[in-house]
N, C-alpha and C positions, 0 to 999 in steps of 0.2 A: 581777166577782162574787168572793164570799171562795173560795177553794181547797178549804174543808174538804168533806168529804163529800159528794160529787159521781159518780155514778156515767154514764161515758161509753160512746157505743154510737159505732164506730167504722166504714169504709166503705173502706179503703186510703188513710188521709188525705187524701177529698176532701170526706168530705160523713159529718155527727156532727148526733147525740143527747144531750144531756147532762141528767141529772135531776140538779134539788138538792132536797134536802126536810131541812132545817135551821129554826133561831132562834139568830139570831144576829147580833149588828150590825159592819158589816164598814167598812171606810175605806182606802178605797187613794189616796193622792195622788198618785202620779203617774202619767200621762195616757200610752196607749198607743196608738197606731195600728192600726187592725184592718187585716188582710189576706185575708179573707174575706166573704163575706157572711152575715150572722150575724142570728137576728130570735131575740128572746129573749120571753118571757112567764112572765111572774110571776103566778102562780094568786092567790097571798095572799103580799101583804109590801108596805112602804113603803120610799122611799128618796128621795134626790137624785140623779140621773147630771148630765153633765157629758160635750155631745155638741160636739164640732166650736164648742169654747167658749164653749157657751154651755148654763146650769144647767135641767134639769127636773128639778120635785117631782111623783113620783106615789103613790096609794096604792090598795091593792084589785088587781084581777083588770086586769093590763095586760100590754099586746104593744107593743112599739118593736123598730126594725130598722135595723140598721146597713148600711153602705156598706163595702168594702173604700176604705182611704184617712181612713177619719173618723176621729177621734180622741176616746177615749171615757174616761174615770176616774167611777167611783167618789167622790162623795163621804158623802154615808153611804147604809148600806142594814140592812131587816130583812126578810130574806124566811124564810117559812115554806114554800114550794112552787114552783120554777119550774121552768123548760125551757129550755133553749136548740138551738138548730139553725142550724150553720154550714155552710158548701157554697162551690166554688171555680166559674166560671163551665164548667170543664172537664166538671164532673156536670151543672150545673143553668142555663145561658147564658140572662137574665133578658131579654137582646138578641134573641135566637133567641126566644124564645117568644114574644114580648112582643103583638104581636097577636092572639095567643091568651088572654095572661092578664092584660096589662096591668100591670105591676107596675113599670116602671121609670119612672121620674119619678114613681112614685103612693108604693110604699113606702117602695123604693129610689131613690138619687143623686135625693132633694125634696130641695130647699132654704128653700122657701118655709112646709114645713107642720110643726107639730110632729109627732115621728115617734114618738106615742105615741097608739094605739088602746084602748076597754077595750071589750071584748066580753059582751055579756050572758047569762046563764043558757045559754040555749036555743045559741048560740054557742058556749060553753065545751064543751058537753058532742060539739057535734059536731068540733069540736078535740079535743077530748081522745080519740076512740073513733080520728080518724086518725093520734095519736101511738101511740094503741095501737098498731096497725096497723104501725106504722115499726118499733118494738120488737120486735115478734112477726118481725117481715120480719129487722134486724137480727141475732136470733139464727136463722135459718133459714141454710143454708146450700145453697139449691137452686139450681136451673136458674134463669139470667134475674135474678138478686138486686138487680143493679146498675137496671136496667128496673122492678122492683117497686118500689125505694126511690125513684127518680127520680117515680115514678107519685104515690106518696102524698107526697112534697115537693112537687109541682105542686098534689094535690088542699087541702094543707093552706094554699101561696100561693094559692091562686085565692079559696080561702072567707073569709082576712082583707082580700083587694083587698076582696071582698062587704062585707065589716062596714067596713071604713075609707070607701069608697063611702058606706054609710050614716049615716058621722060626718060625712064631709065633702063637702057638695052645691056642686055650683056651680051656678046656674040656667040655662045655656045650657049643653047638651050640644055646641055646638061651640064656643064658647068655653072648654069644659073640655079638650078634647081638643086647640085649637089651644095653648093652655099647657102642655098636655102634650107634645106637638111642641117646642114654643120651648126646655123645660126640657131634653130630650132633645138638641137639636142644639148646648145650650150646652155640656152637661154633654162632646161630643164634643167642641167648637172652641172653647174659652175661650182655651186656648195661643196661639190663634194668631189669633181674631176675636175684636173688640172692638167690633166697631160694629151699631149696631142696623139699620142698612140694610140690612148685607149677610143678617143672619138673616132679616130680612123677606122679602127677595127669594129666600130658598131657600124661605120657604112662602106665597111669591105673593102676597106684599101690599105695601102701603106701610107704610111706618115710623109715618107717620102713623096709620094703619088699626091696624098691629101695638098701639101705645100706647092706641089707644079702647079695643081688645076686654079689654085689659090693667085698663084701668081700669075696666071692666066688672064684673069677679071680684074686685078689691078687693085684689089682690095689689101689689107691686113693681111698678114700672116696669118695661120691657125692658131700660131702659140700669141703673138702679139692680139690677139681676134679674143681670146681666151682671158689674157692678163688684161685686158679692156673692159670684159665685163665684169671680171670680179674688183677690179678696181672702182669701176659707179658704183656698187653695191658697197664697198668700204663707207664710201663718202656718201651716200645714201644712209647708211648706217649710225655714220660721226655724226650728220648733222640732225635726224631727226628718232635718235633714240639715246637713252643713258646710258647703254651698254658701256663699257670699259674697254680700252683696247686689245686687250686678253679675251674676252667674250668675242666679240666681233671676232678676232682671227681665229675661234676656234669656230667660228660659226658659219666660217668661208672656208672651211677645210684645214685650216696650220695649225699642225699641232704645237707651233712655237712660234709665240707671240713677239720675241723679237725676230724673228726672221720674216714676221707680217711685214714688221716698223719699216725694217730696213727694206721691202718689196714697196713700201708706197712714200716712202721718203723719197727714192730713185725716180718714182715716176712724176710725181708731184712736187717736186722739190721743199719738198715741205712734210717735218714728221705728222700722223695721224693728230695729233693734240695738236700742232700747233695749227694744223690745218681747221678743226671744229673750233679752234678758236678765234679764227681771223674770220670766219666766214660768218 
């Protein structure tokens, strides 16, 4: 987002508030890595972003949320009103709660879903009274501050899981839930598994079984599901480290660096180097 007139509510830099309320159109080209976890909401304003390389256009009253690791730019925007709220796992561990609120592989580390929500009326307003809430807390300086602010970032993630839930059904609640599982145990052992058997067999099924309920919900394949993440993480890799291409595929699990080349040549059309090169 453009820099200008931004006012930030701060926490021992672990966990922010930031209001924009501008017009203005802003173009940043080049491509940044987040190190946070970050869900931003644009009350009113359009734009283009450009998420883990690949472009969404939105316009109106929208929520998208980042990953620490993804890589996000700017290509154009006009916002009249937004929000942002960043947090390190230190404050707010999406792992830790997750049974409680559900939010990792639903908001957070998806790969499969756009990561853009638009919430309606009735919605906004009950967001908006719990950023009040953050604000009011942010300048207090009581007893327990860290517990207050922590309380209403939980209340404010729990009620967009609610509306994203709303946007996005699956019709088996346990085929939603095993994808959820799948997405989880990838997003942990991509490095180092690669095979769809072995992920089956840590949620007790057949490979076979894994691929039905898969094709079930209309999503990826497990093996296609699989070769998608370690493929961002390549390109994530080319573009914002020195590593070599040798490094990198040993670092993604192959033990032979050309059989990486020719695994992201295929998908990319385009070899590793020539790819950190053009981009």
């Amino acid at each position: 987002m453009a820099i200008q007139n931004i006012s930030t509510y701060d926490y021992k830099n672990i966990f922010s508030l930031s209001i924009i309320s501008f017009e203005k159109a802003c173009v940043i080209n080049k491509p940044e890595q987040i190190d946070k976890y970050s869900i931003y909401w644009v009350k009113e304003g359009k734009g283009t972003y450009n998420i883990d390389f690949e472009s969404y256009k939105f316009k109106g009253n929208t929520l998208f949320f980042l990953s620490p690791g993804q890589v996000f730019s700017v290509e154009s925007e006009k916002i009249k009103e937004a929000y942002k709220l960043t947090f390190i796992s230190d404050f707010y561990c999406i792992q830790t709660h997750d049974k409680e609120v559900a939010c990792n592989g639903v908001l957070f580390n998806n790969l499969n879903q756009i990561p853009f929500i638009e919430p309606n009326i009735l919605d906004s307003n009950k967001l908006q009274t719990i950023l009040q809430n953050l604000i009011e807390e942010f300048q207090n300086n009581e007893t327990a501050q860290y517990d207050m602010l922590q309380t209403y970032l939980k209340q404010f993630i729990i009620y967009t899981v609610r509306i994203n839930n709303g946007f996005y059904k699956i019709k088996d609640d346990i085929e939603s839930k095993l994808f959820k599982d799948f997405s989880v145990l990838v997003e942990q052992n991509y490095k180092t598994i690669h095979a769809v058997s072995d992920y089956a067999a840590r949620l007790g099924l057949s490979p076979k079984s894994l691929t039905k309920h898969f094709k079930n919900t209309g999503v990826d394949s497990p093996n296609d599901f699989i070769k998608k993440r370690i493929l961002l993480e390549a390109k994530r890799q080319l573009i914002y480290s020195n590593d070599s291409v040798k490094n990198i595929a040993y670092s993604l699990g192959f033990n032979d660096a050309a059989y990486f080349t020719r695994f992201f040549t295929k998908r990319v059309t385009k070899s590793p180097l020539q790819f950190k090169k053009d981009y």
